[in-house]
C-alpha positions as CSV (number, residue, x, y, z in Angstrom):
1,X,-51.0,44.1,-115.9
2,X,-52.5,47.0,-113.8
3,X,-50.4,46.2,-110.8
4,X,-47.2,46.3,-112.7
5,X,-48.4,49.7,-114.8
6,X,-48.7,50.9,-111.1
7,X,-45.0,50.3,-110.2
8,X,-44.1,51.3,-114.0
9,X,-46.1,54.9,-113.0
10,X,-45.4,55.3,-109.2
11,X,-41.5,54.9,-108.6
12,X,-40.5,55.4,-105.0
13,X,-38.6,59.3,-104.4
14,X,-35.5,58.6,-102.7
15,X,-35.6,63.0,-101.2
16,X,-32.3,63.8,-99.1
17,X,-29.8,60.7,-99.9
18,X,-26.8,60.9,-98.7
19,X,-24.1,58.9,-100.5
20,X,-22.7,55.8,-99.0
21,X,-19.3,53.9,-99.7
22,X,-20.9,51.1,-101.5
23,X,-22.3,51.8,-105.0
24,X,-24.1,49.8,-107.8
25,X,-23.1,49.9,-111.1
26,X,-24.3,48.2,-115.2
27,X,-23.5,45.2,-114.1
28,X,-26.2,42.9,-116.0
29,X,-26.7,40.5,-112.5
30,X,-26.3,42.3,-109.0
31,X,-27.5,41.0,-106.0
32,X,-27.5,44.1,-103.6
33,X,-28.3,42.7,-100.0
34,X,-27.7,43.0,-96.4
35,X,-29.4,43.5,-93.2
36,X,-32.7,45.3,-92.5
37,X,-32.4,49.2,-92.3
38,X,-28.7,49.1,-93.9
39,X,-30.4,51.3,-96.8
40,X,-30.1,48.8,-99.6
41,X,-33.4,50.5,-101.2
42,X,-32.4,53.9,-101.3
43,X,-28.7,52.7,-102.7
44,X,-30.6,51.4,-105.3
45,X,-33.2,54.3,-105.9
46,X,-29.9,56.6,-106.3
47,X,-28.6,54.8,-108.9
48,X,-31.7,54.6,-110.8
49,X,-32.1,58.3,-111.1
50,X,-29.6,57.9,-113.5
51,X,-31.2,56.3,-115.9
52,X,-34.2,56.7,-118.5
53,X,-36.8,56.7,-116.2
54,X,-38.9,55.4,-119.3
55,X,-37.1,52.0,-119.1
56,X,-37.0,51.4,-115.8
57,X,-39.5,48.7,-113.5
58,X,-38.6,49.1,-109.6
59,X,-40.9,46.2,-108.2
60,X,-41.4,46.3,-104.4
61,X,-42.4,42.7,-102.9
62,X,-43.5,43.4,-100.3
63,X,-46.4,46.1,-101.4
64,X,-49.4,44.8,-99.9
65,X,-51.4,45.3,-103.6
66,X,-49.2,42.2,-104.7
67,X,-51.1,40.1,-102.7
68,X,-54.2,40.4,-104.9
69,X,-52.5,40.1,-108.0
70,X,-50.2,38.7,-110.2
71,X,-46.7,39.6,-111.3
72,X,-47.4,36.1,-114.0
73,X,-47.2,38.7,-116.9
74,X,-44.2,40.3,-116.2
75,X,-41.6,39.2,-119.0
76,X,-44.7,40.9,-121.2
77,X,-44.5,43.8,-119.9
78,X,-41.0,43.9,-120.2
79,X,-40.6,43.5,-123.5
80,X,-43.8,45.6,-124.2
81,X,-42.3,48.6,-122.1
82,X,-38.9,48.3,-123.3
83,X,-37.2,47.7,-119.4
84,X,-34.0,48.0,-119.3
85,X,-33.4,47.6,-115.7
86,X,-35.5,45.7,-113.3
87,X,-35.5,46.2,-109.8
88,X,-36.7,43.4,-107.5
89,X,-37.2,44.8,-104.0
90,X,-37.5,42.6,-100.7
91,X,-37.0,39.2,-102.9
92,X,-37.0,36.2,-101.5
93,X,-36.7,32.5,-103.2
94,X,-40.3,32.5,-103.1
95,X,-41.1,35.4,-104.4
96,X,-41.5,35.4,-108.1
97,X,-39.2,33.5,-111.1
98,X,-36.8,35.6,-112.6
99,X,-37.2,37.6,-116.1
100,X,-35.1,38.2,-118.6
101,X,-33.9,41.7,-119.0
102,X,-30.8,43.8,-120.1
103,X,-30.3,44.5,-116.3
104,X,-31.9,43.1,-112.9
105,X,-30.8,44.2,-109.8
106,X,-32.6,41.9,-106.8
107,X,-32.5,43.4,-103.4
108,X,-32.6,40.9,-100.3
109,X,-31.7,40.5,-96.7
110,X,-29.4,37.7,-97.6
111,X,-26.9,36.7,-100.3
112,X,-28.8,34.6,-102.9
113,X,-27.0,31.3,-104.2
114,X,-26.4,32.6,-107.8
115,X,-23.0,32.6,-109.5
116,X,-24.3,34.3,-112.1
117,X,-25.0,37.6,-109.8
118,X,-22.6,40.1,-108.9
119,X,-22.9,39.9,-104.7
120,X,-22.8,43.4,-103.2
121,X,-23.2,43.5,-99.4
122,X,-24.6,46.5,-98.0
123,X,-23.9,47.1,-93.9
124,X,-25.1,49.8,-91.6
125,X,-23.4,52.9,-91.7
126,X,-19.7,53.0,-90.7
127,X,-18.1,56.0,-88.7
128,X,-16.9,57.9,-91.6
129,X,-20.4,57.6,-93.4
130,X,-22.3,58.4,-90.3
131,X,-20.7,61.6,-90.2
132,X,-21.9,62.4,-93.4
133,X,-25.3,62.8,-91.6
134,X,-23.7,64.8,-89.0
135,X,-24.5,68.8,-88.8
136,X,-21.3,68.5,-86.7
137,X,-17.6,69.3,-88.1
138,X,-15.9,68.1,-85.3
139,X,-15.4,63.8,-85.6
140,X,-15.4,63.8,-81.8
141,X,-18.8,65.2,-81.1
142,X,-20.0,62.8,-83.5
143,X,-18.8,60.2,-82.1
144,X,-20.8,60.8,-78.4
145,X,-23.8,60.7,-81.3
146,X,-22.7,57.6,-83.0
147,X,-23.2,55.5,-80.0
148,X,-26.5,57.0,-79.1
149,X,-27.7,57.1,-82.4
150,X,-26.7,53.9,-83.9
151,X,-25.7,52.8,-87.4
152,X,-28.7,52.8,-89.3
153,X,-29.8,55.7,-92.1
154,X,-32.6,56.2,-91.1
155,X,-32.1,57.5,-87.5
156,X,-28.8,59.1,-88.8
157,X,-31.1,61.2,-91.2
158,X,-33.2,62.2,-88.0
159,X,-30.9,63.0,-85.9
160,X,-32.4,60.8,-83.2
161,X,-33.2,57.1,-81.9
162,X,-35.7,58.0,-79.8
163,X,-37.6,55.0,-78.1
164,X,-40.1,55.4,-80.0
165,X,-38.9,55.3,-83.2
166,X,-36.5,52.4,-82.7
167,X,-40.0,50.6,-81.6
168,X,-41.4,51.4,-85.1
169,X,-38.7,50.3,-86.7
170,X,-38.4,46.9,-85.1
171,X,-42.2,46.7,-85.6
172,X,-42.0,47.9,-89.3
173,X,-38.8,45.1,-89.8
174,X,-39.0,42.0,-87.7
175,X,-41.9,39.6,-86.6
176,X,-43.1,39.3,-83.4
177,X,-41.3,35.9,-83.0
178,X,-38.2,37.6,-84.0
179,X,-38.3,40.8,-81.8
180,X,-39.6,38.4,-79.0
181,X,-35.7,36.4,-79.7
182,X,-34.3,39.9,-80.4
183,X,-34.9,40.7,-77.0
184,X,-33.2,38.2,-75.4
185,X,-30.3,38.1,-77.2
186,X,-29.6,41.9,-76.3
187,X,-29.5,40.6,-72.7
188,X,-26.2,39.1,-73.8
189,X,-24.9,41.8,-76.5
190,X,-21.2,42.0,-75.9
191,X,-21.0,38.6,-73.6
192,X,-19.6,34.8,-74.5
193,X,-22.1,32.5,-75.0
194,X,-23.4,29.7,-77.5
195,X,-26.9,28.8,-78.9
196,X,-27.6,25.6,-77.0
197,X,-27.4,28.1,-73.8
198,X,-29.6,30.9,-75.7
199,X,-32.2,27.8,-76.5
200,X,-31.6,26.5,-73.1
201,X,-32.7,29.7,-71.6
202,X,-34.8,31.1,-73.9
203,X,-37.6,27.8,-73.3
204,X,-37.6,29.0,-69.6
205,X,-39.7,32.3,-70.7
206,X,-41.3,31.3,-74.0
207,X,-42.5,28.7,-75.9
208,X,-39.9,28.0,-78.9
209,X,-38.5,25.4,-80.8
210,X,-35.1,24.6,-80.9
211,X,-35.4,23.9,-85.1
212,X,-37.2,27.7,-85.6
213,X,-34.1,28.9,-83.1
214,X,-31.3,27.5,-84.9
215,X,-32.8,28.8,-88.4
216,X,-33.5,31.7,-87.0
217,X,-30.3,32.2,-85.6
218,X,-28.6,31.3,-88.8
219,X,-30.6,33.5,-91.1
220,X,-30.0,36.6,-88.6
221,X,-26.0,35.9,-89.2
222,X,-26.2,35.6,-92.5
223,X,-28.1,38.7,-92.7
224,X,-25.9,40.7,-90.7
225,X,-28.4,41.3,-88.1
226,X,-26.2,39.7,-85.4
227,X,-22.7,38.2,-85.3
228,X,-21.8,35.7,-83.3
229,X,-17.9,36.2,-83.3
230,X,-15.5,33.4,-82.7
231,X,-13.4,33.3,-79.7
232,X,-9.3,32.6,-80.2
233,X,-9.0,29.5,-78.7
234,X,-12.4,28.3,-80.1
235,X,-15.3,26.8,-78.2
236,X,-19.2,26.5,-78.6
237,X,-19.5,29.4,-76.7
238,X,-18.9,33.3,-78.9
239,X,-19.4,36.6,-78.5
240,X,-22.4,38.1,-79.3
241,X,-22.5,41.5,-81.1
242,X,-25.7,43.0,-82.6
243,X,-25.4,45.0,-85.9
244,X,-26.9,48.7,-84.2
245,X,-26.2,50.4,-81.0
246,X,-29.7,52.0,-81.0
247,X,-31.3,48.8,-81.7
248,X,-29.7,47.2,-78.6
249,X,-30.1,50.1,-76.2
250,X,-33.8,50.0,-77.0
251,X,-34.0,46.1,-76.5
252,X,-32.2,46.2,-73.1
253,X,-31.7,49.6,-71.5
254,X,-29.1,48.2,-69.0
255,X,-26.4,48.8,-71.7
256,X,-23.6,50.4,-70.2
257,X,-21.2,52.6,-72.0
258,X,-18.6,50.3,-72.4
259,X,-21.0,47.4,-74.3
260,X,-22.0,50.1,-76.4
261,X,-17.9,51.3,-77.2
262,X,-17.4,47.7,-77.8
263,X,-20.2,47.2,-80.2
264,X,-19.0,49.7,-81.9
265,X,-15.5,48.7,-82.2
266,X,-16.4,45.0,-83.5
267,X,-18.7,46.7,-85.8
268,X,-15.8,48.8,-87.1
269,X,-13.6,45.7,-87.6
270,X,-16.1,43.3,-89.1
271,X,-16.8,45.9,-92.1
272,X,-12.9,45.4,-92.7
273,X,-12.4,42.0,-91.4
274,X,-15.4,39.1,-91.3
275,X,-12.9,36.6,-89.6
276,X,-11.7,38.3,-86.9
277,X,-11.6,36.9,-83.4
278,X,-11.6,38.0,-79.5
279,X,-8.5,37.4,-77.9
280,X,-9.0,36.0,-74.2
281,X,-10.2,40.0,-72.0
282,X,-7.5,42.1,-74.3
283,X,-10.1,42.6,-77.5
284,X,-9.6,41.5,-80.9
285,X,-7.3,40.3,-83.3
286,X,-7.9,40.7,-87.1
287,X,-5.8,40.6,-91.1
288,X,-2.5,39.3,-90.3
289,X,-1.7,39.2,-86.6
290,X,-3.0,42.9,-85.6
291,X,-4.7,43.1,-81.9
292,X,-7.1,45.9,-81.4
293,X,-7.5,46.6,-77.3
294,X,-10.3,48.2,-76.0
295,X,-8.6,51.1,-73.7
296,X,-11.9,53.7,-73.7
297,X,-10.8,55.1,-70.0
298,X,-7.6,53.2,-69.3
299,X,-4.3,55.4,-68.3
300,X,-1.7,54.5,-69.9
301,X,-0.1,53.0,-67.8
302,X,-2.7,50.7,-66.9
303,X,-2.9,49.5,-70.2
304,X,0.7,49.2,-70.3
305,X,0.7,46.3,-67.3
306,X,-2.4,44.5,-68.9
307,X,-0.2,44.2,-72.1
308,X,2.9,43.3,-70.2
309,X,0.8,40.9,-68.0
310,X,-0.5,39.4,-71.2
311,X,2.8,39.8,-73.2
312,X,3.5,36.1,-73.6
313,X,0.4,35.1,-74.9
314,X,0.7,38.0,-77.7
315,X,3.7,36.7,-78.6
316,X,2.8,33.2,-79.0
317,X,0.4,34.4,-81.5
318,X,2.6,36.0,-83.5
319,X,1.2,39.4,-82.7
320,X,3.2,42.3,-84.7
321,X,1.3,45.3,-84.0
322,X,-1.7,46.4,-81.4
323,X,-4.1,49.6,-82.0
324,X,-5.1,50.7,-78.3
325,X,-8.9,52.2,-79.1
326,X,-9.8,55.0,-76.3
327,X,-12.3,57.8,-76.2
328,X,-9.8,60.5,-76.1
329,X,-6.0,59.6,-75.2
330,X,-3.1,58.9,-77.9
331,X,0.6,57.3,-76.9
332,X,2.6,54.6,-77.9
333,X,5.0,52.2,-76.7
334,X,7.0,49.2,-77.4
335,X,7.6,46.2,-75.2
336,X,9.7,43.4,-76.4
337,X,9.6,44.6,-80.3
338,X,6.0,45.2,-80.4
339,X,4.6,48.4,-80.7
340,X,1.5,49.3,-79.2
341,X,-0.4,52.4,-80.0
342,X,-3.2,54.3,-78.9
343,X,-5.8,56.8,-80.6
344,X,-9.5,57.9,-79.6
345,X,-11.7,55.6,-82.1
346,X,-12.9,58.9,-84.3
347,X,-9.5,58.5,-85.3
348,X,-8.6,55.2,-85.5
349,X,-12.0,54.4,-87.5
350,X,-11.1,56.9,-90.5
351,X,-7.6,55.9,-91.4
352,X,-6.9,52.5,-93.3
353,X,-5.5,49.9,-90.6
354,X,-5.0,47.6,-93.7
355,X,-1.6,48.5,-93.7
């Protein structure tokens, strides 16, 4: 049992947390999961502090002492030690079989197939919790640092997302295999296309197979890692959006501004909405027949002609209401009973567009 008196003993500190939207609670089966670097571990390290240390087992699975030894005596120790809550970090399938105990709380990348466990899905940091991290009081300011900095805690704790710390991260998260794919697929972030052409292309640089490409694919979706996001009138081919700014700017510096305001938008709308859809070159539609445009420089009135130009296909898809996203103008207007209005996105991403 010494490797699991070591964890017993040598619970991770979780210093300088800032509080996120998404919080665990006694549930006696939780599944907390979500993509890597969405800070599902230190979600689950604040709620711990909470509780009696002295009954308490926080199990990380992928410490490298696991590997020469064996977690075979852990109901044991559970009931020797009086745990109360179990924490299973970085589980997989594979990893171990499952205890009894009053509480267990597994931590993956994606959902496991459980009924019995309460499914809690952790994403990268929105707007509104980003600017938690800011030193900043002014929303706009932080935005310029949102798209720079990305969505992930652990740059939004540093203040930065410097090269070289987005190459540690990759290194510290993803295979080689995956960072090779990863690296392709940001030559497409923000454009149409489907995963025959990504296999397609992808075998004219390196060696792959197309079964590791479509797993791979799939487990990266289901992750939250990517999103492949389905087109209105749907076809093979959908837009591909990866889950942090910084992670794409690192993978291909030829980013302009506008794939990184876009990014940021679809972000925005899939932590609201996971079945929205792009609608033909206006933007997106989402809950109910709202259109989101994408407007960041646009004048008014040159947003105004688009959505006249386009006013018949909005209509025919029972449109009610468009939010116009810029980077600093507001205005509204209606053309034939449909209003359209515009606000800079630090707005538009803290106010409820539920309603």
């Amino acid at each position: 049992m010494e490797i699991l008196e070591y964890f017993y003993q040598n619970m991770p500190l979780n210093e300088n947390f800032v509080p996120r939207k998404c919080a665990l609670d006694d549930h006696s089966r939780i599944n907390l999961f979500g993509a890597r670097g969405a800070g599902k571990s230190a979600l689950a390290l604040d709620y711990l502090a909470n509780l009696n240390k002295k009954n308490i087992l926080y199990i990380d699975l992928d410490d490298p002492n696991i590997l020469f030894a064996s977690l075979g005596s852990l109901q044991n120790f559970i009931n020797e030690h009086d745990i109360e809550t179990l924490v299973l970090d970085h589980y997989n399938d594979k990893n171990i079989s499952l205890p009894k105990v009053k509480q267990l709380i597994i931590i993956s990348r994606e959902p496991m197939d459980d009924d019995d466990f309460m499914q809690i899905k952790l994403t990268p940091l929105d707007f509104e919790e980003f600017l938690a991290f800011e030193n900043s009081a002014h929303s706009s300011a932080g935005f310029s640092h949102y798209l720079k900095i990305g969505s992930l805690p652990q740059f939004a704790a540093l203040h930065r997302a410097a090269p070289f710390d987005t190459k540690e991260f990759l290194k510290s998260k993803f295979s080689a295999e995956e960072m090779r794919l990863l690296g392709f697929l940001a030559l497409f972030a923000t454009k149409q296309i489907s995963i025959n052409q990504i296999y397609t292309r992808c075998k004219e640089y390196f060696k792959i197979s197309k079964d590791w490409l479509y797993k791979t694919m799939e487990r990266l979706q289901a992750e939250g890692v990517i999103h492949l996001v389905e087109d209105y009138q749907p076809s093979a081919s959908k837009k591909l959006v990866f889950y942090d700014n910084a992670v794409t700017k690192y993978l291909n510096r030829n980013l302009t501004f506008i794939m990184l305001y876009e990014q940021a938008v679809v972000l925005e709308l899939l932590k609201r909405d996971e079945e929205i859809c792009s609608f033909y070159n206006l933007g997106y539609l989402y809950t109910d027949g709202v259109l989101t445009i994408l407007a960041p420089f646009d004048s008014e009135e040159a947003v105004w002609a688009k959505c006249q130009k386009n006013i018949s296909k909005i209509k025919l898809a029972e449109i009610h209401d468009a939010k116009i996203i810029t980077v600093a103008n507001s205005y509204e207007y209606i053309i034939d009973g449909i209003r359209f209005e515009a606000m800079p996105f630090y707005e538009w991403s803290l106010v409820d567009f539920e309603a």
